[in-house]
C-alpha positions as a Markdown table, in Angstrom:
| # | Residue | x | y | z |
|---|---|---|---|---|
| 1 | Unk | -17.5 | -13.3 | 41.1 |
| 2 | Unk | -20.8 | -14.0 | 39.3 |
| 3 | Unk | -20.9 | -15.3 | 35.7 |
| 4 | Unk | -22.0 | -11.6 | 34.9 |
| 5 | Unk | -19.4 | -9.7 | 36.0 |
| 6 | Unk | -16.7 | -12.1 | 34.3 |
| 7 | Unk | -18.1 | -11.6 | 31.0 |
| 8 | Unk | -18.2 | -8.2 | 31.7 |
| 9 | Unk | -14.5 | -8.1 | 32.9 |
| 10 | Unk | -13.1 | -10.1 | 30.0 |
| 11 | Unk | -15.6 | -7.7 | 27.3 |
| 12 | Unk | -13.2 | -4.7 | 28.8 |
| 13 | Unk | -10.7 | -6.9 | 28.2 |
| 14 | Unk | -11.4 | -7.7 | 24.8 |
| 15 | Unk | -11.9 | -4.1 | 24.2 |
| 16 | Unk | -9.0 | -2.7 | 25.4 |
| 17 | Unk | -6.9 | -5.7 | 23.3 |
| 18 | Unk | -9.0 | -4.5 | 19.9 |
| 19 | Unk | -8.4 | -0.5 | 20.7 |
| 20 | Unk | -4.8 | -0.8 | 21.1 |
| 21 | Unk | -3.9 | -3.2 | 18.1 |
| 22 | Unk | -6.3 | -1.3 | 16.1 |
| 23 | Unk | -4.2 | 2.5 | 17.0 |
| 24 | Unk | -1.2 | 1.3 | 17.6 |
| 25 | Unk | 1.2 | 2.8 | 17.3 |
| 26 | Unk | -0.2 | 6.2 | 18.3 |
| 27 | Unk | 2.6 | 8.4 | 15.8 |
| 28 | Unk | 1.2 | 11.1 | 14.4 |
| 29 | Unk | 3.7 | 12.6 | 12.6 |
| 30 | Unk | 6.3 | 9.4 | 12.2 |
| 31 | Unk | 10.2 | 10.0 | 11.0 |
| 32 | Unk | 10.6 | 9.9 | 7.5 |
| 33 | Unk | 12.7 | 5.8 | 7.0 |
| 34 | Unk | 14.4 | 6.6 | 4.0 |
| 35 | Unk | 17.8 | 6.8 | 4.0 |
| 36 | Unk | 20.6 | 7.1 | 2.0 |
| 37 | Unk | 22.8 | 3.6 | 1.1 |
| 38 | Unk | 26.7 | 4.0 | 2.0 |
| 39 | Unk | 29.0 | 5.0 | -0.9 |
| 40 | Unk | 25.5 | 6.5 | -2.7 |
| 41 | Unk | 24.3 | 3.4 | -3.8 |
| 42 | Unk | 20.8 | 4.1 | -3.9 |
| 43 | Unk | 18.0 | 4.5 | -1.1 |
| 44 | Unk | 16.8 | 1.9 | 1.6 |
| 45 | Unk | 13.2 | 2.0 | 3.1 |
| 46 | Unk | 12.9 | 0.4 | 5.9 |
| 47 | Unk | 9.6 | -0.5 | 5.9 |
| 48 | Unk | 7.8 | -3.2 | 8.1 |
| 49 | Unk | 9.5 | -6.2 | 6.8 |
| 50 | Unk | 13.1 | -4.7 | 6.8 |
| 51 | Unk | 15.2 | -5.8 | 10.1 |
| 52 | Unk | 14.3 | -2.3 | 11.6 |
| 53 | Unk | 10.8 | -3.0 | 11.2 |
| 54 | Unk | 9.3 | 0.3 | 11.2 |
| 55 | Unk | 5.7 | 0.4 | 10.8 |
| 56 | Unk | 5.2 | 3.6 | 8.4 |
| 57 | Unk | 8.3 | 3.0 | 6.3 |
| 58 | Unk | 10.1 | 6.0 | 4.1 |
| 59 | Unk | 9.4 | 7.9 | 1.5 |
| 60 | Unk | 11.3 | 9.9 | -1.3 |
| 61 | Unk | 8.8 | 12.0 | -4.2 |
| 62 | Unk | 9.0 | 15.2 | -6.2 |
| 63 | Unk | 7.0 | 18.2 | -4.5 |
| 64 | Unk | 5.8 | 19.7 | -7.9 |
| 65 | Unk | 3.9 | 17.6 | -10.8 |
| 66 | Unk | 6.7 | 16.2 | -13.0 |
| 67 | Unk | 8.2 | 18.4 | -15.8 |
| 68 | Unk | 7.6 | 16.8 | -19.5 |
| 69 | Unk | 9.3 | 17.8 | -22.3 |
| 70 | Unk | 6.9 | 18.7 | -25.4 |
| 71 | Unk | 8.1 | 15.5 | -27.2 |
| 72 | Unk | 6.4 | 13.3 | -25.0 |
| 73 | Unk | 3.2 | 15.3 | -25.8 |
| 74 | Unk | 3.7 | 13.8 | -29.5 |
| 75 | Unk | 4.0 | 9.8 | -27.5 |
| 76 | Unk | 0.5 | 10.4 | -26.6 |
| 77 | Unk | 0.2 | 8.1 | -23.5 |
| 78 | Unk | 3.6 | 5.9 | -24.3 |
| 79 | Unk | 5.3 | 5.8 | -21.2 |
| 80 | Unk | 8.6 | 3.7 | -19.8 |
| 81 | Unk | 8.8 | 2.9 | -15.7 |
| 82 | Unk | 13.0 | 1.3 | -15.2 |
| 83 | Unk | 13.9 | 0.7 | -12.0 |
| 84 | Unk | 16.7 | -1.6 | -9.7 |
| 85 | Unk | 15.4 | -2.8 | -6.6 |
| 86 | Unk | 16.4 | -5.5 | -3.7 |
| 87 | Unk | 13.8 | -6.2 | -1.8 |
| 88 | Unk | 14.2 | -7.1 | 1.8 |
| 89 | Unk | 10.9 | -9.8 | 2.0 |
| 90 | Unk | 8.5 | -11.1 | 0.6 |
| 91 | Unk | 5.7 | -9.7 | 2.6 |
| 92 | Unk | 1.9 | -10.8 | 1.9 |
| 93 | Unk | -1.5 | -9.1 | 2.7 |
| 94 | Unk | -1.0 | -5.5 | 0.8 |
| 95 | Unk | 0.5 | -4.2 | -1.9 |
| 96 | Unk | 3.7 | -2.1 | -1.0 |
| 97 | Unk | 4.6 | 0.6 | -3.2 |
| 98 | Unk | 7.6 | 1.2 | -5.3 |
| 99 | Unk | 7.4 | 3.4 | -7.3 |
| 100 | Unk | 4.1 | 5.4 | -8.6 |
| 101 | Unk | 2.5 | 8.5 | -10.2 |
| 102 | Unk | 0.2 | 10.0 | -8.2 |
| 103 | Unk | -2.4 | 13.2 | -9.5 |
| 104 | Unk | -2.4 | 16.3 | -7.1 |
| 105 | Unk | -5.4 | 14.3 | -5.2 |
| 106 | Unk | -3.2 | 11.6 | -4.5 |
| 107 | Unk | -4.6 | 9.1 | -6.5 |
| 108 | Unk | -2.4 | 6.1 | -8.1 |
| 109 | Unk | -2.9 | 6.9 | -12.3 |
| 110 | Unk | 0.1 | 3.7 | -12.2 |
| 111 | Unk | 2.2 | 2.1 | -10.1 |
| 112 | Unk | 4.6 | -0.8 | -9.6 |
| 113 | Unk | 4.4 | -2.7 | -5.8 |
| 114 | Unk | 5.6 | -6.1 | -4.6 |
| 115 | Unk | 3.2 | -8.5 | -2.9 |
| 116 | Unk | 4.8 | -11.8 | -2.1 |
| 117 | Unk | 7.8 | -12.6 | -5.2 |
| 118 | Unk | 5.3 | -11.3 | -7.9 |
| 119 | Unk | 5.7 | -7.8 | -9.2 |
| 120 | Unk | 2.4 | -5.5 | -9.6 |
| 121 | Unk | 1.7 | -3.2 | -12.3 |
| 122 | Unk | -1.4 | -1.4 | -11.6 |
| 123 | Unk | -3.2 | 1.1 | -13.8 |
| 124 | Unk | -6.5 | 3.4 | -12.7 |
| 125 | Unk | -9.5 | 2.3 | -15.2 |
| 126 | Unk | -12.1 | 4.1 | -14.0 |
| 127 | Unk | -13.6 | 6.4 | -11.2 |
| 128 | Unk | -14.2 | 5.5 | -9.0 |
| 129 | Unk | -10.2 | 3.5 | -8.1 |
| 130 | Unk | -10.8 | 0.8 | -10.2 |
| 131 | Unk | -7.4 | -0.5 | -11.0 |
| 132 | Unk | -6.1 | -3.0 | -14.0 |
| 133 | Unk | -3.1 | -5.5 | -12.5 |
| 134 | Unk | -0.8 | -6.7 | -14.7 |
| 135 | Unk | 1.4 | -9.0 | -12.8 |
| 136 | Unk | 5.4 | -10.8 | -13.2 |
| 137 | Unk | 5.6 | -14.2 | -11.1 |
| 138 | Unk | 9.0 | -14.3 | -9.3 |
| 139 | Unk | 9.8 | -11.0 | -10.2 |
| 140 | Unk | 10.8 | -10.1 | -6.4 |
| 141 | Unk | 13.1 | -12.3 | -4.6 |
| 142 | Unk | 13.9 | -11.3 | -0.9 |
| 143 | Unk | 17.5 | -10.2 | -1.2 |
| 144 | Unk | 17.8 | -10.3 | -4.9 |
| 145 | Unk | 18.7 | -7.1 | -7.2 |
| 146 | Unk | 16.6 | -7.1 | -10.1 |
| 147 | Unk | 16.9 | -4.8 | -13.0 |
| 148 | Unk | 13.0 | -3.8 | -14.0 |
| 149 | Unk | 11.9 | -2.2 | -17.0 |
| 150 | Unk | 7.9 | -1.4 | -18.3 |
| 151 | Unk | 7.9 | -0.2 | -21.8 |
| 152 | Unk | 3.9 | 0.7 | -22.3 |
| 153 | Unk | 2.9 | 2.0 | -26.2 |
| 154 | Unk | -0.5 | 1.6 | -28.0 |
| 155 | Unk | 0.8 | -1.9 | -29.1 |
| 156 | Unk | 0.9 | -2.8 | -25.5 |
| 157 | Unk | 2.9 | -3.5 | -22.4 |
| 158 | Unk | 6.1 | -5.2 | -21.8 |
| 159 | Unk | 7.6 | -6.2 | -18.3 |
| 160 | Unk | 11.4 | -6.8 | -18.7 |
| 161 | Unk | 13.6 | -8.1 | -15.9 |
| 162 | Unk | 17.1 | -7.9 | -16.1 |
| 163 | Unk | 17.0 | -6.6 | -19.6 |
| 164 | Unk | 14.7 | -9.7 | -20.7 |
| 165 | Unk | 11.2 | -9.8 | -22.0 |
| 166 | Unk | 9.4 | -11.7 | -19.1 |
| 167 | Unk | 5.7 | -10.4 | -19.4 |
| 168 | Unk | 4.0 | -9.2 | -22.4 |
| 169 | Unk | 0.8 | -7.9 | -22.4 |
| 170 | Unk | -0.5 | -6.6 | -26.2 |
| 171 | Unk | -3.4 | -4.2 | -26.4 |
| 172 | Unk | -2.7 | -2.6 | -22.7 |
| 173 | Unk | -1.4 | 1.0 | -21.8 |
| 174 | Unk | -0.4 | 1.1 | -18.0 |
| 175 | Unk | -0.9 | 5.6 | -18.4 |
| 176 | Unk | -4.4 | 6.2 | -18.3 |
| 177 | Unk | -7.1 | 8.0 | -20.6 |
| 178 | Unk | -7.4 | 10.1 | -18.1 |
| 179 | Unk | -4.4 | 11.0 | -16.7 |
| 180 | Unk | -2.7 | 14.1 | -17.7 |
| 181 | Unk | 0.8 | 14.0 | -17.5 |
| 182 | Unk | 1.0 | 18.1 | -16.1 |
| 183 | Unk | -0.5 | 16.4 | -12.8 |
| 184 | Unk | 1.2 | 13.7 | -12.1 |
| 185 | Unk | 4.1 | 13.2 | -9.0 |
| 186 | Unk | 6.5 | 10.6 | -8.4 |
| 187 | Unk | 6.3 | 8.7 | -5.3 |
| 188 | Unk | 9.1 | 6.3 | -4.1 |
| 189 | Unk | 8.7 | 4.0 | -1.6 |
| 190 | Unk | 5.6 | 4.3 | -0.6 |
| 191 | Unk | 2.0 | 5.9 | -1.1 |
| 192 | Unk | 1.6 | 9.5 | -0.7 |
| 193 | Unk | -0.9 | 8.5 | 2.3 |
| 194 | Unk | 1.8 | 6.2 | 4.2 |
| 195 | Unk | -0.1 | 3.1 | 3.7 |
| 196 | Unk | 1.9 | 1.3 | 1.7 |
| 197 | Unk | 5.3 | 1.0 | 2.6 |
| 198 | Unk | 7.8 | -0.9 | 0.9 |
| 199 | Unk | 11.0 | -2.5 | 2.3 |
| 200 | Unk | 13.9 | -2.5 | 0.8 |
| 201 | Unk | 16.6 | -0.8 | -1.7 |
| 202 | Unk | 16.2 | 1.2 | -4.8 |
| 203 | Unk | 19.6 | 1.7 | -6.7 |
| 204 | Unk | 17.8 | 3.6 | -9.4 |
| 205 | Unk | 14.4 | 5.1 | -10.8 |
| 206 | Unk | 13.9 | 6.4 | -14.1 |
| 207 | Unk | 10.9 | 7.8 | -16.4 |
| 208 | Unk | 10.6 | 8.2 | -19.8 |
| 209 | Unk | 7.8 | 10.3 | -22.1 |
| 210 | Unk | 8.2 | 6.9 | -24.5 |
| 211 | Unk | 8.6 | 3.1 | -24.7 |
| 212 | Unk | 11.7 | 2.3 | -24.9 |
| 213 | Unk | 12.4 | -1.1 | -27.2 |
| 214 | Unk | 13.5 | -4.1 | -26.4 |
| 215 | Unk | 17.3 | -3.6 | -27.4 |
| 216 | Unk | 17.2 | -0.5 | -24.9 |
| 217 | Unk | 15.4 | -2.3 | -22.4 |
| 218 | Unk | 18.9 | -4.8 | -22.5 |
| 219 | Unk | 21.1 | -1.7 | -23.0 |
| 220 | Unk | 19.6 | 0.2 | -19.8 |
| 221 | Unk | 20.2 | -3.2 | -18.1 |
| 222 | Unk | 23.6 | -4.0 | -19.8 |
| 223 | Unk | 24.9 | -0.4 | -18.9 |
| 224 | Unk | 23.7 | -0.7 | -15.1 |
| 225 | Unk | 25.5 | -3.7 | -15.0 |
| 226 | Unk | 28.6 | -1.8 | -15.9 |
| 227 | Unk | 28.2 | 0.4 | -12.8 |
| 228 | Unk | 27.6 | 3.3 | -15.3 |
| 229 | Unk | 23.9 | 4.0 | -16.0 |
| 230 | Unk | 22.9 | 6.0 | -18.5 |
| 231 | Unk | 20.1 | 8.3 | -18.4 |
| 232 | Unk | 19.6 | 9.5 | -22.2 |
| 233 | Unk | 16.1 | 10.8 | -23.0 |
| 234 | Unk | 14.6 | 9.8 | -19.6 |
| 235 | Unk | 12.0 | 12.9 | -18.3 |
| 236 | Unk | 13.2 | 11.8 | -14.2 |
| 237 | Unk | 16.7 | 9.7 | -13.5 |
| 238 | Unk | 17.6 | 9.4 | -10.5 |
| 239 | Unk | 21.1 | 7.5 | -9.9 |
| 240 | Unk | 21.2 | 8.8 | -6.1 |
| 241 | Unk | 25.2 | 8.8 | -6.8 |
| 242 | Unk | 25.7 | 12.5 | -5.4 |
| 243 | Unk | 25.0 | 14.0 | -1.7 |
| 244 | Unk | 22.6 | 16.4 | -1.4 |
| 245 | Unk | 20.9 | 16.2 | 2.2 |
| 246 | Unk | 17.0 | 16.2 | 1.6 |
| 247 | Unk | 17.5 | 16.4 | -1.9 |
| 248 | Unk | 18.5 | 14.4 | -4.8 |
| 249 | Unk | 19.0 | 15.9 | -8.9 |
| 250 | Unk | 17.5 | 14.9 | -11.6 |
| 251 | Unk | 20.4 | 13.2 | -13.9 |
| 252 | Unk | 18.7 | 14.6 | -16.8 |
| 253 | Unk | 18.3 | 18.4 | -15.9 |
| 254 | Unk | 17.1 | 20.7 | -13.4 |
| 255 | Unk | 13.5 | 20.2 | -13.6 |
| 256 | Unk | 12.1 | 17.4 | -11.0 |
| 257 | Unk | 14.0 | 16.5 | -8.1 |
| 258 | Unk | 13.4 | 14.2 | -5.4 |
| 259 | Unk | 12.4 | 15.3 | -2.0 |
| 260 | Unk | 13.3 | 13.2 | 1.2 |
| 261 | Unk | 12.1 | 15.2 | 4.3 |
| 262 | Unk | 12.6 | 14.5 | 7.7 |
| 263 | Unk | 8.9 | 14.3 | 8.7 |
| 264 | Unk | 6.5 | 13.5 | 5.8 |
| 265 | Unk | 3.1 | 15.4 | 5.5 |
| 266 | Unk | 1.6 | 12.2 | 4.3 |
| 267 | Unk | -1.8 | 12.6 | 2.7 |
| 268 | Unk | -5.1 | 11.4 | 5.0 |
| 269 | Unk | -7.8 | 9.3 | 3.8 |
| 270 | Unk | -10.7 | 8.4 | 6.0 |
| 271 | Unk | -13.2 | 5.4 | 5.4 |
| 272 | Unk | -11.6 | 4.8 | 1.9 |
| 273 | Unk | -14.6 | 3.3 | -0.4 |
| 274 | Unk | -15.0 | -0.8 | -0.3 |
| 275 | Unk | -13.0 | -2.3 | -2.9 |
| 276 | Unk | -13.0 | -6.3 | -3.0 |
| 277 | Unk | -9.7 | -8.0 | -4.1 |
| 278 | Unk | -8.6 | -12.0 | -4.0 |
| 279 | Unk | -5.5 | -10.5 | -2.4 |
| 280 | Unk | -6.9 | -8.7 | 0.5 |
| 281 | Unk | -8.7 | -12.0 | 1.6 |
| 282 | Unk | -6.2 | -12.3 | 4.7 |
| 283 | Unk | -7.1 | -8.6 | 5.8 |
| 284 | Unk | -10.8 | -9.4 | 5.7 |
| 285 | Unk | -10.7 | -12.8 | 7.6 |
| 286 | Unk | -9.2 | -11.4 | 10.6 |
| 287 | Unk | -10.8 | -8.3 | 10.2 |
| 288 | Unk | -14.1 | -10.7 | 11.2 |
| 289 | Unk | -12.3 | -12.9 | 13.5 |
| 290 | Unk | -11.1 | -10.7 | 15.4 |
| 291 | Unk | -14.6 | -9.0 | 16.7 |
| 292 | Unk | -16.2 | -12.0 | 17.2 |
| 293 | Unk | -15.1 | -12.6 | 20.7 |
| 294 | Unk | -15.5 | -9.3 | 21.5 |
| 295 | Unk | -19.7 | -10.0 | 20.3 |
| 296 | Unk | -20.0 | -13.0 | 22.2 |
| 297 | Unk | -18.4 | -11.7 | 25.1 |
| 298 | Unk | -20.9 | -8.4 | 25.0 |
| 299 | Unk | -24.2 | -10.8 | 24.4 |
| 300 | Unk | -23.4 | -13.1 | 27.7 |
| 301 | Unk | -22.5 | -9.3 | 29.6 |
| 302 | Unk | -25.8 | -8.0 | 28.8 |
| 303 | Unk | -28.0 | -10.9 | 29.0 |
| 304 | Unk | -26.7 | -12.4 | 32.3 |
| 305 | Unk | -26.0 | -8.9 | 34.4 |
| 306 | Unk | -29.2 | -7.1 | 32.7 |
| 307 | Unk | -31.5 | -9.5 | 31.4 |
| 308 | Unk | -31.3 | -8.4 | 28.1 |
| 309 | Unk | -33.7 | -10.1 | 25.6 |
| 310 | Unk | -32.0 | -12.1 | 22.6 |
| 311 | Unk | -32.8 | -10.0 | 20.1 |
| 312 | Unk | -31.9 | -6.8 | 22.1 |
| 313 | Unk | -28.5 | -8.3 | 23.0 |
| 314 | Unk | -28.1 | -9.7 | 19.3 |
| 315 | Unk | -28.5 | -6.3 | 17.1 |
| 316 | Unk | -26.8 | -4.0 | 20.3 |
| 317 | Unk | -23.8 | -6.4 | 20.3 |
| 318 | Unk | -23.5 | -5.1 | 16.3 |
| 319 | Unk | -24.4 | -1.8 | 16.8 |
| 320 | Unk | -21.1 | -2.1 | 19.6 |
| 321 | Unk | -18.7 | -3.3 | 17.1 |
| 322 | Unk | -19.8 | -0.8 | 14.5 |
| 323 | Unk | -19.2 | 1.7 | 16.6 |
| 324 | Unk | -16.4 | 1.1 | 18.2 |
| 325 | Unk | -14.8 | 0.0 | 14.4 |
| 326 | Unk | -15.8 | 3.4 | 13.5 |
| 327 | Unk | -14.1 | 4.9 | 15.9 |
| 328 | Unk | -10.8 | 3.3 | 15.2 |
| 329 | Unk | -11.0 | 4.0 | 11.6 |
| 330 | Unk | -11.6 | 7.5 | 12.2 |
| 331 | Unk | -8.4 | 7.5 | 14.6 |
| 332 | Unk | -6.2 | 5.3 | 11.7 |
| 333 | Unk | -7.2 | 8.2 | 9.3 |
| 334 | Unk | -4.7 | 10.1 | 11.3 |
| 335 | Unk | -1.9 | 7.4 | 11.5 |
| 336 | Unk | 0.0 | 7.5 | 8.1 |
| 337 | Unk | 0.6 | 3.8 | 8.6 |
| 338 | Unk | -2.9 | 2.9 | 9.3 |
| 339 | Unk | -5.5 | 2.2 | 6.7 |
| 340 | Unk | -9.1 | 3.5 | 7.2 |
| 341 | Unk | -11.4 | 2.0 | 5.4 |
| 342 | Unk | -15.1 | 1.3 | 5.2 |
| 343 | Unk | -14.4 | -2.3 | 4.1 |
| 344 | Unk | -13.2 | -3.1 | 7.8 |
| 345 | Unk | -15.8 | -1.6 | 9.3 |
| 346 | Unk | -18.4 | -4.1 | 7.7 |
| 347 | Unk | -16.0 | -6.9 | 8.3 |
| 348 | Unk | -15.7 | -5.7 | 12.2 |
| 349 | Unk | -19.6 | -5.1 | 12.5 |
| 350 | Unk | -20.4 | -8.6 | 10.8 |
| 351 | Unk | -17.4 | -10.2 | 13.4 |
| 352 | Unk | -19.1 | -8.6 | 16.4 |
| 353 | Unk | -22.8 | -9.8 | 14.9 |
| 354 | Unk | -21.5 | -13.9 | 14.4 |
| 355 | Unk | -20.1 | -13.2 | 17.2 |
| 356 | Unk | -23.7 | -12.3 | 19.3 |
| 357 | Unk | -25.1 | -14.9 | 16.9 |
| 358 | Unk | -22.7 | -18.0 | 17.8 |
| 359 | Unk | -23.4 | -16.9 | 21.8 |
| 360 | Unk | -27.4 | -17.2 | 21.1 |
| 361 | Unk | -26.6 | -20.4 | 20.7 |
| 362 | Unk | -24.9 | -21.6 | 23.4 |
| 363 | Unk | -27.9 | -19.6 | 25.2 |
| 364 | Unk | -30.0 | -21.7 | 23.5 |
| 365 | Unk | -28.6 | -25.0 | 24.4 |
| 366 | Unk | -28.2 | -24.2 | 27.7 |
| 367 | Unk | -31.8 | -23.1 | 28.0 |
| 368 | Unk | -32.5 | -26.5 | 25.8 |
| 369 | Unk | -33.9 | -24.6 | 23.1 |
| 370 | Unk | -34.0 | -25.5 | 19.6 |
């Protein structure tokens, strides 16, 4: 077999390799992963660090906009998030959603995720998604329960953890300027496009039109403790302590219950805008390693089979890995536990172009070029 044809054979090959693990897996329409605890103690979500390891996770959320009663009108944008949780990792490389209010577009307005041990409090500044992250080191502990409350008033925000100030951050609202409370929907588990799933147990969610004070941050804790939870004043409780198939009641009153179905419609984004974060630095490094072989391989192809100038081999090498990047994020759009985004595609193109640019010079040398 001439050197041609090999480069050619292991190009397919290198192809086929970056086509499947960019699709896979090919579900549509995945099984909804949440699923109710034994004895109704809570919801798991197996997500993709949970033993089962499913790759789009679960899901639980309220159909309609959340019901407010006209007190928390007169709070203005005070707002408390409580919630128990037991993580089942402590998974890197995203941020996987907990719990989060979502506008009728859905858009994050604030939400709390786990990436590694530290808890995330993110809060929508701007258009267009540009997020504030507030942050509690240690916070999540593979395996450990942990008690959460975030009490957020015009004086500022407070993380508690196990009834205990642990973060306190004065001056900040996590509810944005923007965000009217008529429009927002609780998510659970995940993000209302499937991209973030979290793994792990919830034992109990909560919401409250106010911020709740330090001695009801311990009391909330103090009374979980107790096994008896209590859900006064709270807009959404959910204590997941009674069967109800696909659906769970609001403690507090009819208004706002929580949805589990079967098969989630999750939400599809294609080529989401660039956004650059220190966290996503993993995503982006292999994101450029990975189409470099693929460039190289594609430059030697076309050069030794067709006798393909440099420069024509150089640019059509990135033109291949933009459009072949393109085409997978086109096809993730449709995979609720795929992420499209046009930050990948520039990190694949650029891949596939250093790529092209590091087989130029072993052209080079071998042609003993400078």
């Amino acid at each position: 077999m001439s050197n041609g044809r090999l480069y050619g054979l292991l190009f397919l090959c290198t192809l086929l390799s970056i086509l499947t693990a960019g699709i896979w897996p090919l579900d549509f329409f995945p099984r909804n992963n949440a699923v109710v605890l034994p004895e109704l103690k809570g919801l798991r979500f197996n997500g993709p660090h949970s033993a089962q390891k499913t790759a789009t996770g679960g899901v639980a959320f309220t159909p309609q906009p959340l019901v407010w009663p006209p007190s928390a009108a007169e709070e203005g944008r005070d707002l408390t998030i409580e919630i128990a949780v037991k993580p089942d990792a402590e998974p890197g490389g995203s941020r996987y959603v907990m719990l989060g209010l979502f506008d009728q577009k859905s858009r994050a307005q604030v939400y709390l995720s786990q990436w590694q041990s530290f808890l995330l409090v993110r809060t929508l500044q701007e258009d267009p998604d540009i997020y504030r992250e507030i942050d509690a080191r240690g916070a999540l502990q593979a395996g450990v329960e942990r008690f959460i409350t975030v009490s957020s008033s015009v004086a500022g925000t407070v993380i508690y953890l196990d009834g205990k100030p642990a973060q306190n951050y004065p001056g900040l609202q996590i509810l944005p300027d923007a965000a009217m409370r008529s429009d927002l929907r609780l998510f659970l588990g995940n993000s209302p496009d499937g991209g973030n799933p979290w793994s792990g147990e919830i034992r109990r969610a909560a919401i409250y039109g106010r911020a709740l004070s330090a001695q009801e941050a311990a009391e909330g804790y103090a009374s979980w403790s107790r096994g008896a939870p209590a859900c006064g004043g709270a807009v959404a409780c959910y204590r997941f302590d009674k069967p109800g198939g696909a659906w769970f009641e609001n403690a507090t009153g009819p208004d706002n219950p929580l949805f589990i179905p079967e098969r989630p419609a999750f939400a599809r984004n294609f080529l989401t805008p660039i956004q650059m974060d220190a966290h996503d630095y993993q995503d982006i490094l292999v994101n450029v390693l990975g189409f470099m072989p693929m460039g190289f391989l594609w430059f030697r192809w076309v050069e030794r089979t067709f006798g393909w100038g440099r420069d024509k081999a150089l640019w059509t090498a990135a033109a291949c890995g933009l459009l072949i990047s393109l085409a997978i994020e086109t096809t993730q759009g449709f995979i609720p536990s795929r992420d499209s985004s046009q930050r990948d595609v520039v990190c694949n193109t650029l891949g596939a172009l250093l790529g092209a640019w590091a087989a130029l010079g072993a052209f080079r040398r071998e042609a003993g070029q400078p």
